[in-house]
N, C-alpha and C positions, 0 to 999 in steps of 0.2 A: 504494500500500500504506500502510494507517496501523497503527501501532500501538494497540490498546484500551487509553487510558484511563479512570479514572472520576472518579466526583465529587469535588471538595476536602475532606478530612481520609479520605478511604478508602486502601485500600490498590492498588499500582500492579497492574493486570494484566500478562500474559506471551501473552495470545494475541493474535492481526493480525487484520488484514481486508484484504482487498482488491476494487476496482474498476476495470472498465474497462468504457470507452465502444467500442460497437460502433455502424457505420455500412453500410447495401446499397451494394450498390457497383453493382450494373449499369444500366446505363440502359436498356434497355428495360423492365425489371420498375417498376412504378408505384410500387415502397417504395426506389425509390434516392434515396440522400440522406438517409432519414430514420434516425433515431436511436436507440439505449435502454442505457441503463447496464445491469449484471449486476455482483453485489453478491456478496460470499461470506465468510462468517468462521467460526471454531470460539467457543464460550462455553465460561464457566467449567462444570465439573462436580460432581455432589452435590445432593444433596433439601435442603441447608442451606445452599448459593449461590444462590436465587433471588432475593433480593435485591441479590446483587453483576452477575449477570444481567440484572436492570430497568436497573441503573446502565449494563452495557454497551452496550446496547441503546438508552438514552435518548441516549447519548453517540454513538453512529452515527446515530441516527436524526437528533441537530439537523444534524450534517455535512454529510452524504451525504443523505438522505431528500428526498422533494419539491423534486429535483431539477428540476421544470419538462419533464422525458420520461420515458417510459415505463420502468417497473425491476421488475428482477427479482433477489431476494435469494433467495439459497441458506444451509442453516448447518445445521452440527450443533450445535444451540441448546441438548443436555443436558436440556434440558425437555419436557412435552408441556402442548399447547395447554390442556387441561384440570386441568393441576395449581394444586393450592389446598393451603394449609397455613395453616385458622383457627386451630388449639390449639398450635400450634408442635411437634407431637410430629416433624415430620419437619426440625427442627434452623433452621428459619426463626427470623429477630435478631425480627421481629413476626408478625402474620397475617395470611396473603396469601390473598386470596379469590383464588375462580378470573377471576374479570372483572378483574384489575386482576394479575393475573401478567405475569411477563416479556414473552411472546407476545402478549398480550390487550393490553398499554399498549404494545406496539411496532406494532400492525397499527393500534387506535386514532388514534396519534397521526402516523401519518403515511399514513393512507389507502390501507391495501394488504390484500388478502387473501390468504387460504389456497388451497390447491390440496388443501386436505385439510378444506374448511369443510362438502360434504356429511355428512361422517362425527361431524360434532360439530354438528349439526343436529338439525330434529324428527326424523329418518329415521334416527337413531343404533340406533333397536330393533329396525332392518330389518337397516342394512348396519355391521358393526364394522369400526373403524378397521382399516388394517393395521399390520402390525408392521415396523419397520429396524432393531432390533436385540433381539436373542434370545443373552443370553450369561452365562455364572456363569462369576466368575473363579475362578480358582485358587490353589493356596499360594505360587506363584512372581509372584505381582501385585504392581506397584509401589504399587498400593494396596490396602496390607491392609486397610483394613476394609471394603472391598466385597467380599472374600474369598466365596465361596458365596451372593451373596446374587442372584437370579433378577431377570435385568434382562428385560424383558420389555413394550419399549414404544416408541411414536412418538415420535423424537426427532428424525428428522432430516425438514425443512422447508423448502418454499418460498411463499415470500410475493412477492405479483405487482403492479404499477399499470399494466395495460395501455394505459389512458386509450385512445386511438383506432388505436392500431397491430396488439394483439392481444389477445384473450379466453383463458378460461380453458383452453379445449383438455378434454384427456383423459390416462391414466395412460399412457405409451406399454408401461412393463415391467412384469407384474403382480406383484406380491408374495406370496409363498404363504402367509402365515404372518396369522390378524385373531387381534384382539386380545381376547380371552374373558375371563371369569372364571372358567372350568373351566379348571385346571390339566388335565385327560384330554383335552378337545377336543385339544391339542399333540399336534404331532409330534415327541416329544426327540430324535430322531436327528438332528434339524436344528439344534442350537445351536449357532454360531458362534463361532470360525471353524471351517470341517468340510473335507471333502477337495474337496470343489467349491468352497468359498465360501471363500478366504484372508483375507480380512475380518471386523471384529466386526459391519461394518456394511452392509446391502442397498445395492445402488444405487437412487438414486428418479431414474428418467427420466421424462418429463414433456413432451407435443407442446402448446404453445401453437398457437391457433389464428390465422393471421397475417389481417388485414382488408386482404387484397389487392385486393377488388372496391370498397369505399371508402376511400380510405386519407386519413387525415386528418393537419394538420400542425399542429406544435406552435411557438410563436413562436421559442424559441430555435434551431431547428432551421433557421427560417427569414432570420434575424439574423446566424447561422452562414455562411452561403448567401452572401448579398448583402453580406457585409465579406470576401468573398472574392474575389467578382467584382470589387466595387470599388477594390479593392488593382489587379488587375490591370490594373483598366480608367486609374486613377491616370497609369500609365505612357505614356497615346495625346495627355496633354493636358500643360498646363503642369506643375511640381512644386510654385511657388511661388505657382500659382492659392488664394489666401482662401480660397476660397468650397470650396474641396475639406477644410478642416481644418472649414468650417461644418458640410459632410457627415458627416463622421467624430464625430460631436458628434451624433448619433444613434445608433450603434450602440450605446454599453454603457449607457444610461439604456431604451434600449427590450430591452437584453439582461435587464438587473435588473426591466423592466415583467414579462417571458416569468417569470422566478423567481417575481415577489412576488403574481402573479395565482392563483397556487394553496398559497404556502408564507404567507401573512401573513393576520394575525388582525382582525376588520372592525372591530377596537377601537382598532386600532393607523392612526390618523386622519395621524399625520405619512407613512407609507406611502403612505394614498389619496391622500395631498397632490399625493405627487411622480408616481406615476401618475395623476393628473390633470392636470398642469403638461406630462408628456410629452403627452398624446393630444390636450392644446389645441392645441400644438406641430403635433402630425400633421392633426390639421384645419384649417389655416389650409393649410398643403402643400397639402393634399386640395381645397380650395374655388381653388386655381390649377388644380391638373389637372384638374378638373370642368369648369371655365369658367361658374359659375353666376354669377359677379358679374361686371357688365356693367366696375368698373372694374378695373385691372390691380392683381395679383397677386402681391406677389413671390415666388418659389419656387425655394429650393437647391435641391432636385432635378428639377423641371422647365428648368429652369436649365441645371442637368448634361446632361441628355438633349439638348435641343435642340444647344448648342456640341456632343454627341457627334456629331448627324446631320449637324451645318457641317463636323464635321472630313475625314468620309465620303463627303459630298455626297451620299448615296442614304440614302435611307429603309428601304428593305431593303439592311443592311448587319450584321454580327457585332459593331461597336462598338453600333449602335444598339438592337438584338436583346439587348445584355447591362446596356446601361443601361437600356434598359425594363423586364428583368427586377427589375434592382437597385430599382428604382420599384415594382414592385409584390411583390416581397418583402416591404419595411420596412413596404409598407400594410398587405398580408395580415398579418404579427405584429402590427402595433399596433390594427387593425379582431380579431383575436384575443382579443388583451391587454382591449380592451373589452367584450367579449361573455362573460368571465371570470365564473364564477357567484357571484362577493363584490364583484359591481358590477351587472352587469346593464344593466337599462334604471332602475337610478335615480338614477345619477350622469350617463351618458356615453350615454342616450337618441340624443340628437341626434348628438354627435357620433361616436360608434359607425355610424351610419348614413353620416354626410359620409365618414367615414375607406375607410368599406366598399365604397360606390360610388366612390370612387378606384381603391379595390386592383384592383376589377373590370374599372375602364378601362385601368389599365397591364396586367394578363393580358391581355387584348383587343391591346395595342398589342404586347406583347411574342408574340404570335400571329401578326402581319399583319409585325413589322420582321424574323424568320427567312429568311433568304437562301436558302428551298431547292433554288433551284437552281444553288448553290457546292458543288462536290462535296468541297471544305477546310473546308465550315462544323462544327461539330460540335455539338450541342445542349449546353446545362449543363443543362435540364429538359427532357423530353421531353414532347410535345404532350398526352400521356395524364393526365401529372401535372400541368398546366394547368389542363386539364380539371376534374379530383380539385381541385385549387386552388379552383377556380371555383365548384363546388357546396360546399363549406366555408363559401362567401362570402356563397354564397346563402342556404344554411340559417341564418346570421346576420344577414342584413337584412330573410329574410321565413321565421320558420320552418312555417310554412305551405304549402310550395309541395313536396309530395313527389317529384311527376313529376320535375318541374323538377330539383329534386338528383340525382331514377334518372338523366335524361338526359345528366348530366354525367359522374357514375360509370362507366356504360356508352359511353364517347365517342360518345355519339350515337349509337347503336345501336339501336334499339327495334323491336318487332312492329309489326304493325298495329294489335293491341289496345291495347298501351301507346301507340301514337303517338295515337288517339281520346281515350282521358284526356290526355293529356300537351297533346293541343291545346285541349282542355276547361280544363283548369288556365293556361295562355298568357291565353284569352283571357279569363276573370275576372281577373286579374293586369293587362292593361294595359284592360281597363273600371274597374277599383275607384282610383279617386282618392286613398286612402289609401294606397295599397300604392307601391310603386316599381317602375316597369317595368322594371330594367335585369337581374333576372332572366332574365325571359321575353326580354326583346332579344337576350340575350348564349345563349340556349338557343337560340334561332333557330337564330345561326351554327356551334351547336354538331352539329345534327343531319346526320347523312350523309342527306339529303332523297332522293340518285341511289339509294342502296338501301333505304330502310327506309320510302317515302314513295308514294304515288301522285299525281297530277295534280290530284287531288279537294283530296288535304291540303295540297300545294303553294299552290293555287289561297284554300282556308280563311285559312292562313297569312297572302298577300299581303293579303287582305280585312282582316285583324285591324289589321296593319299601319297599313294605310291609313287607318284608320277611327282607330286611336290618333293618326295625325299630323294627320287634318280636325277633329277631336274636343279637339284642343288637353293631348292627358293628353304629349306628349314636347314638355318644355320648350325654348326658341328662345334661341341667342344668334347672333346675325349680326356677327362683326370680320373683316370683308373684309381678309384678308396685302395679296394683290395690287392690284393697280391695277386702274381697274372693268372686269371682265372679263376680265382676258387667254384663258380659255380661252374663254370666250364667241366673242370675236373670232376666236379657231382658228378654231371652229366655224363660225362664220357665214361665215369665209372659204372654205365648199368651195361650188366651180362647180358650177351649176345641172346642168350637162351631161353631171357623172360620174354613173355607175350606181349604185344603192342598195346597192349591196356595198362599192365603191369606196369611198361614202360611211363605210358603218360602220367600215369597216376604218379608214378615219384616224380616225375616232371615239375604234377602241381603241388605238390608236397612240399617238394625241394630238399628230400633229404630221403638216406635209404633205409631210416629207422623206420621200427614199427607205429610210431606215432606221428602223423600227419601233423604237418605244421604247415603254418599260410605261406603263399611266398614271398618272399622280402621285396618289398618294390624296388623298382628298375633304380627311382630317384636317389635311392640309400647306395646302391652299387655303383655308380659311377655319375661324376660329374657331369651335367649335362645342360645344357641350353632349354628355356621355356618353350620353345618350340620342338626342341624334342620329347621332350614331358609329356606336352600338350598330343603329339602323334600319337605317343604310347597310349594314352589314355582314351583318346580316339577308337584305338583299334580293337584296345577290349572293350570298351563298350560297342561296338560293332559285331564283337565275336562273341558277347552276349545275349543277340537278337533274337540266336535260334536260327535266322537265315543267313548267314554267313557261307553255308554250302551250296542254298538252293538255287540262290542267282550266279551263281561262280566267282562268287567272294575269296571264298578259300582257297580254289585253284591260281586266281589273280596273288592271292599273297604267295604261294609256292613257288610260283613261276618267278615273281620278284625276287625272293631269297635265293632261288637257281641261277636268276641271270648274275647278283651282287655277289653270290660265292663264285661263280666263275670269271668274272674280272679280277676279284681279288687273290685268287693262285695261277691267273694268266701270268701274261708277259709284263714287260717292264712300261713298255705303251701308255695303256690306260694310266698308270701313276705320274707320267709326264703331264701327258694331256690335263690331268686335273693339278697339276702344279701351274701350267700355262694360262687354266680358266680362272684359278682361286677357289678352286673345290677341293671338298676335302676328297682324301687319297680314299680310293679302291677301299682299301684293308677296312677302313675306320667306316665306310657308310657299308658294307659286309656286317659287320660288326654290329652294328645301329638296327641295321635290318634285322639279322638276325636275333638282335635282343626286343626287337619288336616284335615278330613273328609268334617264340616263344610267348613272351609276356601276353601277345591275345589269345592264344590258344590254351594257354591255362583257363582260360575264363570262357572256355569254348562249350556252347550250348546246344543242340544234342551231344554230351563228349565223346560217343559213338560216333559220332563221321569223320573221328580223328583215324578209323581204323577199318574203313574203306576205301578197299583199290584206286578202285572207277569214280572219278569225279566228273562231275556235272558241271562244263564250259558254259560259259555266258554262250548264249543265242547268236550276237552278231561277232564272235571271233570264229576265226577264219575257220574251215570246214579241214583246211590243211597241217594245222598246226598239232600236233601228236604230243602226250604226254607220257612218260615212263609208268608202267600199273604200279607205281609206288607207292603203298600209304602213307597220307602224310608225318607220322610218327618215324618211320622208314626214314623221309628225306628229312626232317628234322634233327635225326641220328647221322643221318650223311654228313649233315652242318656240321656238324660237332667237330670242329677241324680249328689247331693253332695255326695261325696267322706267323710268320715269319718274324714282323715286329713284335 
């Protein structure tokens, strides 16, 4: 609650205001979490306080206003949006045009509209305002000289910034009474207060319209989120750990980025400064979680997360799950805080982009470290609003890509007809060299393929795929963790003698003990670029559809892995060539493949079609092209071959 005051040498006002922050609370509904203030005061009264009015109103708006979320002000403002007083007959200190009144420099200056803006539009000669208060006082008024005199007008207001959470809506209670210039149009039986109405004043209810099918996030919302988890998460590790206060040395500089990206003026250059100084800051983080530089990286918050999965020892774990989140929270606000429309692409081009494909990879990790099947786990973001995350992120690194953001919106949901666009848009997006694939990669994993998908699109899908990783568009970085090969060595240790089921099964296991274990993701084994992540993840979700075999999915992967294992124990040739293009060598996209291959076919659904001959070629490949009766388990084992390097 504040009290209104005004400007230096005026006189003190007697009315308040109050604010309070409201927050959704349920987790399944996609708007939990997110945020909007609601705003409410009374002004001064009299056709000769509009100027003590402007002053109330400037004095809440520097406050409160542009608050960084979404608001909604209420107020019996004494005014109407159209009052103007050039000749001063109606008791104004100067002349108040109507564009520059109370209302008009309050919605101005802090970017909010009317719910009453149709009716003071071109369409005013159609539709007239309505009326919330209709009233002549009497001899017994504490103010006499509004005594008789016919109040008869729009005073009471709501002013909106829905920004991404909600629109304007509709009138929910209708008013009876529009505002005329015939005094006989009136109903006089109805002035206020009367035996139904105990008020001088109508109520204005008012349905905003919530953006539940996209819902978008706002940085501080986000900032909020992740210094909350991170308190928590504080308590699994040391107290007196550094590098934990180096952390916390982000939250209130990216808290003030979320504020000053919509409240501050493009003049005010010491402002960009310091939001510029933050988002170098995030990009330097961002270019560790990437892994785009071959040398090492240092990274508080990659940092953090790692020591979380040593404390756990599992990768899918509730510690790990909440520092991946906290990782891609602080991206998502500061990849936000960039894309802010009083910067754009001309300060923070580049790094707007580094910061954005980070956020992407920690939603991605923060997807895969969920423990779901701890029936104690409980989510802090639920899958849907990941999702909603994810196309946010998207819309900001390629605004271009509409499918792409519906498919995220809609968790992967699509027709048929959307899924033929939707794969129309993928595969221009990883052909165009200027664009960034990690869209489309991360759209992959998003799609329910088992319901919304046939054999045919499955099968399109794997081909795009593949062609982006022989094509050289999904960038290589190869920092082998392990010693050479360890799982290689698993592998190659299974006896010739077991059955090709026998086989797979330790495949997915990843071990030749009697007790089945998950397999260790690809990301823990070896150093890897977001876009190789993003592939892998891709493909077993593809190879979890069920049709992976039917449209000639599977045979398209085989043949991949056949053509990449045979470049790389050819000749010396191919490793020229790709010295000459700035591709990576033979051996290393062999390598890539083949740790792709595997990794989806662990997750391969019928696991029976890993252990037929005869596979089922896509329809339009050539009539001539002949395949070895190998089952794919067979040439899986074939793979299993050291590399020279």
């Amino acid at each position: 609650t504040r009290k209104i005051a005004v400007e230096p040498g005026c006189s003190q006002s007697d009315q308040a205001a109050v604010r309070v922050l409201l927050q959704f609370k349920d987790l399944d509904h996609r708007l939990h979490r997110q945020q909007f203030y609601v705003c409410t005061t009374h002004l001064s009264s009299g056709t000769d306080n509009e100027v003590h009015r402007i002053q109330q109103l400037h004095h809440l708006g520097r406050r409160w206003a542009r608050s960084g979320l979404p608001e909604i002000w209420s107020l019996d403002a004494n005014t109407e949006v159209d009052f103007e007083d050039m000749d001063m007959s109606q008791g104004s200190q100067v002349p108040i045009p109507e564009e520059s009144n109370a209302l008009q420099s309050f919605m101005q200056n802090n970017d909010l509209r009317s719910v009453w803006n149709s009716f003071y539009s071109s369409t005013r000669d159609i539709w007239d305002p309505p009326v919330s208060v209709w009233k002549m006082r009497g001899s017994a008024s504490a103010q006499p000289k509004k005594v008789g005199e016919d109040m008869y007008q729009l005073i009471d207001h709501i002013f909106y910034d829905g920004r991404h959470l909600f629109e304007q809506g509709e009138q929910a209670l209708r008013l009876r009474e529009k505002k005329t210039d015939d005094p006989a149009d009136r109903d006089w039986l109805a002035l206020m207060p009367n035996e139904l109405l105990p008020s001088d004043h109508l109520p204005i209810v008012w349905d905003f319209h919530l953006n539940v099918g996209s819902p978008r996030w706002e940085p501080i919302v986000l900032v909020s989120c992740a210094e909350q988890l991170f308190t928590q998460l504080k308590a699994q590790v040391l107290q007196d750990d550094p590098s934990l206060t180096d952390i916390e040395e982000f939250f209130k500089p990216l808290y003030l980025g979320g504020l000053q990206a919509r409240k501050m003026d493009e003049n005010q250059s010491d402002v960009a400064f310091e939001v510029f100084n933050l988002l170098k800051m995030f990009s330097h983080e961002a270019k560790a979680v990437l892994h785009y530089e071959v040398s090492e990286t240092y990274s508080k918050l990659e940092s953090f997360r790692e020591r979380m999965i040593k404390a756990t020892g599992r990768h899918q774990s509730k510690a790990t799950y909440e520092s991946s989140l906290v990782q891609a929270l602080l991206f998502s606000a500061a990849a936000i805080v960039a894309a802010g429309p009083w910067v754009g692409a001309r300060l923070f081009g580049e790094m707007k982009s580094t910061i954005t494909l980070a956020a992407m990879r920690c939603v991605l990790r923060t997807l895969t470290a969920a423990p779901c099947l701890d029936p104690n786990f409980v989510e802090v973001m639920s899958e849907g609003q990941l999702w909603a995350l994810l196309a946010q992120l998207s819309a900001i690194i390629n605004p271009n890509c509409p499918h792409i953001v519906k498919a995220f919106d809609q968790n992967g949901m699509m027709t048929l007809q959307e899924m033929d666009a939707l794969l129309g848009e993928i595969g221009e997006q990883l052909a165009c060299r200027r664009s960034p694939s990690a869209p489309a990669l991360c759209v992959l994993r998003c799609i329910n393929w088992r319901k919304c998908a046939t054999g045919t699109h499955v099968a399109a899908a794997v081909k795009m795929l593949m062609q982006a990783i022989e094509s050289g568009k999904i960038p290589f970085l190869e920092q082998h963790i392990f010693s050479a090969g360890d799982r290689m060595e698993e592998m190659q240790a299974v006896p010739s003698a077991m059955s090709a089921v026998s086989t797979i099964r330790l495949l997915r296991a990843n071990t030749n003990s009697g007790t089945a274990q998950p397999p260790l993701p690809p990301e823990l084994q070896h150093k890897q670029t977001f876009d190789q992540s993003a592939a892998i993840s891709a493909l077993a979700s593809l190879a979890n559809s069920g049709n992976l075999d039917s449209g000639g999915g599977l045979a398209l992967l085989l043949e991949s892995l056949q053509r990449q294992m045979a470049l790389a124990q050819g000749n010396q040739t191919p490793e020229r060539q790709a010295r000459a293009l700035h591709r990576p060598l033979p051996w290393v996209v062999a390598s890539y493949v083949r740790r792709t291959v595997v990794s989806a076919l662990e997750r391969m659904e019928p696991i029976e079609a890993l252990v037929v001959s005869a596979q089922q070629l896509h329809v339009q490949e050539q009539p001539t092209k002949k395949r070895a009766r190998l089952n794919p388990v067979e040439e899986l084992i074939q793979a299993l071959v050291d590399f020279p390097q």
